[in-house]
N, C-alpha and C positions, 0 to 999 in steps of 0.2 A: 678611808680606804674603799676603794670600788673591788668587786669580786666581777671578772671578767662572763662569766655564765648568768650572774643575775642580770646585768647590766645587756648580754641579750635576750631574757627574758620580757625584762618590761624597763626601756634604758629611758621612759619618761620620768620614772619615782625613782632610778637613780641619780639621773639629772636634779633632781630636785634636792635629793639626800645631798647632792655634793655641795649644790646652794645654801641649805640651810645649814653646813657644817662650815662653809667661808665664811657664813654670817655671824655664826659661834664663833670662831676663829679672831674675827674681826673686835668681838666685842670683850675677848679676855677670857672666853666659858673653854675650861677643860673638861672634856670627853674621852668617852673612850668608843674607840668604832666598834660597833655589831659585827661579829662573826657569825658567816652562816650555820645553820645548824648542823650541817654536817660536818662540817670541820670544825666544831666547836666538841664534836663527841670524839672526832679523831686524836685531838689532840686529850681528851679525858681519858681516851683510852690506852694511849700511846704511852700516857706517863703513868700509869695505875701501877701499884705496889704490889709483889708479889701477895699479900694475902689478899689484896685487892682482885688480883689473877684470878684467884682459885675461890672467891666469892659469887663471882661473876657463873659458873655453871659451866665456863669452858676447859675442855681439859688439857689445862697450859702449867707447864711450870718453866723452872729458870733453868736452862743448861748450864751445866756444870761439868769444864772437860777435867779428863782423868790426868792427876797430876802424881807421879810417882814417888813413892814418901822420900825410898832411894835410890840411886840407879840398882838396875836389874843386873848389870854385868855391863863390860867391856865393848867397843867395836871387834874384837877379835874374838870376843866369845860369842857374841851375833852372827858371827860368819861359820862358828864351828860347828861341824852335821851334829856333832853329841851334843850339844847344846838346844837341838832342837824343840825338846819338850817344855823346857822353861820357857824359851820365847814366845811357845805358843801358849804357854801361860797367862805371860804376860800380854799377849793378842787377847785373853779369852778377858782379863779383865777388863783391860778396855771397852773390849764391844757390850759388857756388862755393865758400864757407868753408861759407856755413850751411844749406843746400838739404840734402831738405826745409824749408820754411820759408815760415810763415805769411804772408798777403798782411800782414796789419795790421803786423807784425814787421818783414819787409821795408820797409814803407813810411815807417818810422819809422828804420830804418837809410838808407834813402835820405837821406831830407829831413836825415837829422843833418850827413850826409857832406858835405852842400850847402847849410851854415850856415839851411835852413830851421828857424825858430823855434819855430811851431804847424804843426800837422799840421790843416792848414784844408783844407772842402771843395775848394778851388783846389787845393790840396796831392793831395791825395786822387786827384784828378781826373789831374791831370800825372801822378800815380804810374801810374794806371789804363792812360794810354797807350801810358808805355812799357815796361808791364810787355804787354800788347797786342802792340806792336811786335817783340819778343825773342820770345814763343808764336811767333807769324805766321812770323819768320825761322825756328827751330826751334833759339832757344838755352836756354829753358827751354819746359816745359810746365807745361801747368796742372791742376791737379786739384781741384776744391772752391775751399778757401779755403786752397789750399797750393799752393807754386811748387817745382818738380823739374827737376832737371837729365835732360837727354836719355837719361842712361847710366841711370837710376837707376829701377826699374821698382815704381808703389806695390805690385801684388798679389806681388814677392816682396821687397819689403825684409824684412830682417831687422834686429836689433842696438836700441840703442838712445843716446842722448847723455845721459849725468847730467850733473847739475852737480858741479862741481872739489870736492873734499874739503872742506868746513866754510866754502865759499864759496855768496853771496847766488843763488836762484835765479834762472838767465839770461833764463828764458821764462816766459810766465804759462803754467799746464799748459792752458789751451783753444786756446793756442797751439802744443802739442805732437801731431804728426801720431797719431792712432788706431794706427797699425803701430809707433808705438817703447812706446805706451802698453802694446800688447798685449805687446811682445818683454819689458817688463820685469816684466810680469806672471808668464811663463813664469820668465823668472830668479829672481825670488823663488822660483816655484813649486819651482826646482828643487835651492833650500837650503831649504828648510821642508816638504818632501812635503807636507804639510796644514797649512793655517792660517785660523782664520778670518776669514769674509771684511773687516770690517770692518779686521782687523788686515795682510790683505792691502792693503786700499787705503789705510792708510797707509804700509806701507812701500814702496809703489810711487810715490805720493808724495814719497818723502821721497830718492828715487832722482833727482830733480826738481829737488832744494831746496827744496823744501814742505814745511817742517817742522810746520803744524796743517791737521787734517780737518777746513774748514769747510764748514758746507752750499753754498758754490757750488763746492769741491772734489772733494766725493765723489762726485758723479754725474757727473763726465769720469772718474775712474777707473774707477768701474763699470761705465761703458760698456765698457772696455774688459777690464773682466773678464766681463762678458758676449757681449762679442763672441767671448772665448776657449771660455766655457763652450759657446754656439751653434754654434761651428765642431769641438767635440770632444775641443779640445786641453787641457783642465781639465774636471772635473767636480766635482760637489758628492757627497764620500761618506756616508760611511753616518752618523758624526757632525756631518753638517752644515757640513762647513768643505769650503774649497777643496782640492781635490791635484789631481796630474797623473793622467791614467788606468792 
């Protein structure tokens, strides 16, 4: 296996790597090819066990979305004004399991809990007020297009939520707050000293459940490795790849 970046670094000792691996080839010897080292912690880290997570120093756990024991009520008791309190109940658990947590997210976890079928304009709208309603009281707040709990402060979160070990991605990543995008950028950063960037944002990605870098993928990561590199906290060395300063 050639690695396209070693192989412009010094593409004499790869030419030679590849020689001497036809020669093994040729003569019956099983091998197994060198992985560089930086994608050799990617993938150590990429597949590490929750207790493995939380060993590591980083403050990562597993997300876990809110799953209703039973429904909460009806599509017609969702739509009722006297019904209001309960829905926003059931709003405040949610952002209680899963806060931070996307307006679109939430609004979909509502509507489920209260047998709403389509997530219709009308839907949308009920959602809007009593997400409204809970800001107003001061049981969550609002920031963007993300809903927070009171305790929970954006400019110092820390940590980040992956997805459960070899399980389906919980959230779509433009659904994933900017501060857990950046927190998991630093956590790679801080098993691969340097890597490059491309191979950063996949395996920040894949920290997600995202397991392919499609073009509507890779510019929410990068933003968020940009917004590291702009605040300090990563730089771009001297070979071009990401590390920490």
């Amino acid at each position: 296996r050639l690695w396209s970046l070693d192989y412009l670094h010094n593409p004499e000792a790869q030419l030679e790597r590849i020689e001497q691996s036809i020669g093994r080839a040729m003569r019956g010897e099983t091998f197994d090819a060198p992985v560089p080292t930086e994608l050799a912690l990617i993938a150590d880290q990429t597949s590490v066990s929750r207790s493995t997570r939380s060993a590591v120093g980083d403050a990562v756990s597993v997300y876990e979305p809110f799953v209703a024991a039973r429904p909460e009520g009806d599509a017609e008791a969702f739509f009722n004004p006297a019904k209001t309190a309960r829905v926003r109940k059931t709003l405040l658990k949610i952002a209680k399991r899963e806060a931070p947590i996307h307006r679109d997210l939430l609004a979909r976890r509502l509507t489920a809990a209260w047998q709403v079928s389509r997530l219709t304009a009308k839907a949308l709208e009920r959602v809007e007020a009593v997400i409204d309603q809970a800001v107003t009281e001061g049981e969550i707040k609002r920031e963007g297009s993300f809903l927070w709990l009171p305790e929970q402060d954006p400019q110092r979160y820390a940590g980040y939520r992956a997805a459960a070990d070899g399980g389906d991605a919980p959230r779509d990543l433009d659904e994933v707050p900017l501060q857990e995008l950046a927190s998991a950028v630093l956590s790679v950063l801080r098993r691969t000293i340097a890597i490059p960037r491309e191979d950063l944002q996949r395996s920040v990605a894949e920290q997600f459940g995202i397991s392919r870098l499609t073009p509507r993928i890779q510019p929410i990561v990068d933003e968020a490795i940009g917004s590291m590199l702009d605040s300090g906290a990563c730089v771009i060395d001297a070979s071009g790849k990401v590390a920490l300063p």
